[in-house]
C-alpha positions in Angstrom: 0.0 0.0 0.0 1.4 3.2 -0.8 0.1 5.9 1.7 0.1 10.1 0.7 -1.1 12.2 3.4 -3.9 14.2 2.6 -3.0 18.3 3.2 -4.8 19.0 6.0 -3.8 16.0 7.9 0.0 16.9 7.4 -0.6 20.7 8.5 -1.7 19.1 11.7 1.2 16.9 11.9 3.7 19.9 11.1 2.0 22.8 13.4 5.1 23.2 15.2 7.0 24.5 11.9 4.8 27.8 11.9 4.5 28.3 8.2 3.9 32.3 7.5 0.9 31.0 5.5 -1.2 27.9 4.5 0.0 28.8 1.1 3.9 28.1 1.7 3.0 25.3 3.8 1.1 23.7 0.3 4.3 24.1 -1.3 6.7 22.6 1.3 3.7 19.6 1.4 3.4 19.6 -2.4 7.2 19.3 -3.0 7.5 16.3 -0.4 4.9 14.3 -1.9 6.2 14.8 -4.9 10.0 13.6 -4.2 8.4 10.8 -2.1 6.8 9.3 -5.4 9.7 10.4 -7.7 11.6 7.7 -5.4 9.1 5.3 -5.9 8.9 5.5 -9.6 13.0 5.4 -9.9 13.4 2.6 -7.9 14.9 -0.3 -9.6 12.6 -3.1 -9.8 9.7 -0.7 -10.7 12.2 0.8 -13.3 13.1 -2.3 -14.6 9.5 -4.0 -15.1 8.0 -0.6 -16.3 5.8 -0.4 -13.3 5.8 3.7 -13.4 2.1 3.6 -14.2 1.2 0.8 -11.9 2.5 2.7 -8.7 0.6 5.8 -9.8 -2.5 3.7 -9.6 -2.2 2.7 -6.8 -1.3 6.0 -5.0 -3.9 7.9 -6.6 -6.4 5.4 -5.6 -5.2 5.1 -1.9 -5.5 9.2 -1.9 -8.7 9.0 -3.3 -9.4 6.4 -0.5 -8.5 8.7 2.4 -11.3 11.4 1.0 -13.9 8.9 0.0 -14.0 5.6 1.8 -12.4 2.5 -0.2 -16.3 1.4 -0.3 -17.4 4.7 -2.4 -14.7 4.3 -4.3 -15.0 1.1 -5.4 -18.9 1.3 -5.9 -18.1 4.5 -7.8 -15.8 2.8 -10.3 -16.6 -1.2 -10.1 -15.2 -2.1 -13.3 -11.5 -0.3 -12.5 -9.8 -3.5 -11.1 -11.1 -6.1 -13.7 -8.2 -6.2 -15.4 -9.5 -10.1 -17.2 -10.7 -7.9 -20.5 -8.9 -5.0 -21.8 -11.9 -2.7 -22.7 -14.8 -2.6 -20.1 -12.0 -1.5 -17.0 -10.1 0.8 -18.8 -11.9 4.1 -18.5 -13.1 3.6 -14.9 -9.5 2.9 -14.1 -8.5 6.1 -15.7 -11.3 8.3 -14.3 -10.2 7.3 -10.9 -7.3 8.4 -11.4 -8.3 11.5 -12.8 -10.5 12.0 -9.9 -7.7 11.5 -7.6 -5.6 14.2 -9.4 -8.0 16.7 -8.9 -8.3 16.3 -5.2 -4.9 16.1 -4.5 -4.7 19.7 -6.6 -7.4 21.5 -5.2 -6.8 21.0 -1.2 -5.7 24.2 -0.9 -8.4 26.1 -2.3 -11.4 27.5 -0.3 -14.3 25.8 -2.3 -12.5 22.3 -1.7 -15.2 21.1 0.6 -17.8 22.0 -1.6 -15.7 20.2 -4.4 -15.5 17.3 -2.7 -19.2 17.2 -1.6 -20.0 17.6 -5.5 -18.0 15.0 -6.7 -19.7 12.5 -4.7 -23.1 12.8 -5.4 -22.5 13.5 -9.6 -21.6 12.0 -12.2 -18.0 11.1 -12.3 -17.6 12.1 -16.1 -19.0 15.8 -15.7 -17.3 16.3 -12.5 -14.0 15.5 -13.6 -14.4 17.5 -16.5 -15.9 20.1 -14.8 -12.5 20.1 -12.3 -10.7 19.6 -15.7 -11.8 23.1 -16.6 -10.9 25.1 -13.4 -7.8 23.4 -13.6 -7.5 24.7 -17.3 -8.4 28.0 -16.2 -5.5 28.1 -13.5 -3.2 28.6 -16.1 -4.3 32.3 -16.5 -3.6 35.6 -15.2 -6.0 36.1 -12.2 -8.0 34.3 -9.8 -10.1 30.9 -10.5 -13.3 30.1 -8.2 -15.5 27.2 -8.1 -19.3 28.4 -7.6 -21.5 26.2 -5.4 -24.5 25.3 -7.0 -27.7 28.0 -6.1 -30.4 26.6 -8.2 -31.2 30.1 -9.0 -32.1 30.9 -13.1 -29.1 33.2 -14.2 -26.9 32.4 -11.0 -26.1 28.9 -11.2 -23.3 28.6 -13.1 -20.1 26.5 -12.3 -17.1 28.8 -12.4 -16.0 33.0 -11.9 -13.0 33.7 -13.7 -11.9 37.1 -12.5 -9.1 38.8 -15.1 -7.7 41.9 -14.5 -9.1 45.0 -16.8 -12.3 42.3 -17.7 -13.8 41.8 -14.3 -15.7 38.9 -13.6 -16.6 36.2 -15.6 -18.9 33.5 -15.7 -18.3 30.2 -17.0 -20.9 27.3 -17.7 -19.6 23.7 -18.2 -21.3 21.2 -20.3 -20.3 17.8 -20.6 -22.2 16.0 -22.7 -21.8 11.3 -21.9 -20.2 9.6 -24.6 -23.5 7.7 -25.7 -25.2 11.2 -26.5 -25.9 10.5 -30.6 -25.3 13.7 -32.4 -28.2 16.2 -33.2 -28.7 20.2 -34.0 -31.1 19.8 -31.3 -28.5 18.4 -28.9 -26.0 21.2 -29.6 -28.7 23.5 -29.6 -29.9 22.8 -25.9 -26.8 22.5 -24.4 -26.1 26.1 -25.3 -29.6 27.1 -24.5 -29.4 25.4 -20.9 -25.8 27.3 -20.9 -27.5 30.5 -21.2 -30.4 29.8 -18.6 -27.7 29.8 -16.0 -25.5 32.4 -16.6 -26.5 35.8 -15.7 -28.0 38.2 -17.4 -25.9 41.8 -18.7 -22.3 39.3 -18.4 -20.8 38.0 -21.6 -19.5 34.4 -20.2 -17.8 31.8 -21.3 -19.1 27.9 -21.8 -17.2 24.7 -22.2 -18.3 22.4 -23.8 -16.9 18.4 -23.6 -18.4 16.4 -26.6 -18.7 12.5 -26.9 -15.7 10.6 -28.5 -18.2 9.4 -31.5 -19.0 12.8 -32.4 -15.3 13.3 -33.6 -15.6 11.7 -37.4 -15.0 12.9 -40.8 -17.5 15.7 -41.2 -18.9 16.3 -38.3 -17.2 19.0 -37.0 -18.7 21.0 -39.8 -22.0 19.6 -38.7 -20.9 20.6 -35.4 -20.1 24.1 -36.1 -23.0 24.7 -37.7 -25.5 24.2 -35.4 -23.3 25.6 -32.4 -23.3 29.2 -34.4 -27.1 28.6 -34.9 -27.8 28.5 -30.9 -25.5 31.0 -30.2 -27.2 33.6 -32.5 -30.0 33.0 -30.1 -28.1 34.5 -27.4 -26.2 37.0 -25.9 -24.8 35.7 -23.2 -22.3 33.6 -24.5 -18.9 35.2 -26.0 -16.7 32.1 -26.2 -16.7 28.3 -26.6 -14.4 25.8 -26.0 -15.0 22.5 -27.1 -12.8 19.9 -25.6 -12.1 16.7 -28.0 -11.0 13.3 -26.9 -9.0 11.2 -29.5 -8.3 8.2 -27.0 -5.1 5.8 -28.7 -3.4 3.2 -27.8 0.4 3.8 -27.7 2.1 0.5 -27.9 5.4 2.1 -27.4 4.4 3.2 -23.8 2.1 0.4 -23.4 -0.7 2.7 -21.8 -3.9 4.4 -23.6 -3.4 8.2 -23.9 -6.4 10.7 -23.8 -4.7 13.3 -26.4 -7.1 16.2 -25.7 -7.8 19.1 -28.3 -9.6 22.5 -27.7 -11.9 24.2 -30.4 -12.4 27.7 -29.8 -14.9 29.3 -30.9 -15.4 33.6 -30.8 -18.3 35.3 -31.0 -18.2 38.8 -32.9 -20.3 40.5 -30.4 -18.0 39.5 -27.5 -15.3 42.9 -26.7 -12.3 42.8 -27.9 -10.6 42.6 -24.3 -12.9 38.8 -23.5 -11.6 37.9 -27.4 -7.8 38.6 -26.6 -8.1 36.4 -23.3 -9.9 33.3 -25.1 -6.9 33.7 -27.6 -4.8 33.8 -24.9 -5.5 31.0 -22.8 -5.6 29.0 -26.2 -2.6 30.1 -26.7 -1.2 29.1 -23.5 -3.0 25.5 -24.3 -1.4 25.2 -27.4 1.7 25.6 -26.0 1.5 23.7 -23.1 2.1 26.5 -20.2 0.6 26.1 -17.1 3.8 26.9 -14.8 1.6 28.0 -11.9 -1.2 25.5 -11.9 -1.1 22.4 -9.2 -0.6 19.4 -10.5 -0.5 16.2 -9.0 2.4 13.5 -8.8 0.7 10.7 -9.9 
């Protein structure tokens, strides 16, 4: 069993250290968690067998344990340690994991309880992607807050990006399961349940993460189509990004990879100031740079 302390638990074993803040006390915590897995990972039987991946499993799991109970855990993902068929275990396994990452990254933040409370009574798809897209978010130039759910029309959306000379701004996530077949109408309401909860007088943002089978030879043209159709219905909406999974397996690694892709689309009537930061956090995904956002060591 590998064992990672969760954040709070190792703020009350290291009181007597006085950190100026609970921020530099996440990085001292943060740093050591991360070298105590970097040994695991180089050690040479787990070198020599290529068992990198395994021990990530494994920690994130245990993590995931300490938040969650090992029996949510393993009624949340049943199929993640049936390892007797390649295909039906496979994307539990990884959502776990997933999971996992995100709480590890978000202990420090002031909405974490709330986070955790979501995640355990939703749907573990749309609340990992929903944590995939604050995380996402991190990587830009102001603050990032998760917004607990009101149930009020016009209030209820997931996430405030605040960016300096913008202001506030709200962001809707959609996430759409991977047996959702393709319509106009489907593209269609998820924008118009978008723009039911965000308010009214913002220009926000939505995300959008569409089911692997949508992503075929033509389709995106189909695609683009109807999502400028719904949005011409609105004004609340300045930018979309669509996320796009292209799952492969890469026999050289011997692992599946998620290769993730963002579409971005801009509305015309969005200001030029809410245009220049969707181009640059594209820009910033494009390029891989997120420097300052938490990320987990397994």
């Amino acid at each position: 069993m590998i064992e990672i302390p969760t954040f709070a638990a190792w703020m009350e074993e290291n009181r007597a250290h006085s950190f100026p803040s609970e921020a530099s006390a996440w990085v001292v915590y943060n740093d050591r968690v991360h070298r105590s897995l970097q040994a695991l990972y180089a050690d040479p039987e787990v070198a020599a067998n290529r068992l990198e991946a395994a021990v990530a499993e494994i920690a994130a799991t245990a993590f995931l344990d300490s938040f969650f109970g090992a029996a949510w855990v393993k009624e949340r993902f049943p199929l993640a340690d049936d390892r007797e068929e390649l295909g039906p275990w496979l994307w539990q396994a990884r959502q776990r994991q997933e999971l996992a990452r995100r709480v590890f990254e978000f202990q420090c933040e002031p909405w974490f309880d709330d986070f955790l409370s979501y995640a355990k009574s939703n749907d573990a798809g749309s609340t990992i992607f929903e944590a995939d897209v604050v995380q996402t978010l991190m990587r830009m130039p102001g603050s990032v807050t998760r917004v607990t759910a009101s149930g009020v029309k016009g209030q209820d959306f997931d996430v405030l990006l605040n960016l300096a000379h913008i202001g506030d701004v709200p962001v809707e996530v959609k996430y759409k399961q991977d047996d959702t077949p393709f319509s106009e109408a489907t593209v269609r309401n998820t924008v118009k349940g978008a723009t039911k909860q965000l308010p009214r007088g913002h220009v926000g943002w939505l995300f959008v993460h569409v089911p692997t089978a949508w992503v075929r030879r033509g389709r995106s043209d189909e695609y683009h189509e109807a999502l400028f159709g719904a949005l011409r219905q609105t004004s609340r909406i300045g930018v979309v990004f669509t996320a796009v999974d292209r799952p492969f397996h890469d026999e050289a690694a011997g692992k599946i990879r998620h290769p993730r892709s963002w579409d971005l689309y801009l509305d015309e009537r969005a200001s030029q100031e809410l245009r220049q930061a969707a181009l640059l956090l594209r820009e910033l995904l494009d390029k891989g740079w997120d420097f300052f956002v938490p990320s987990a060591p397994f």
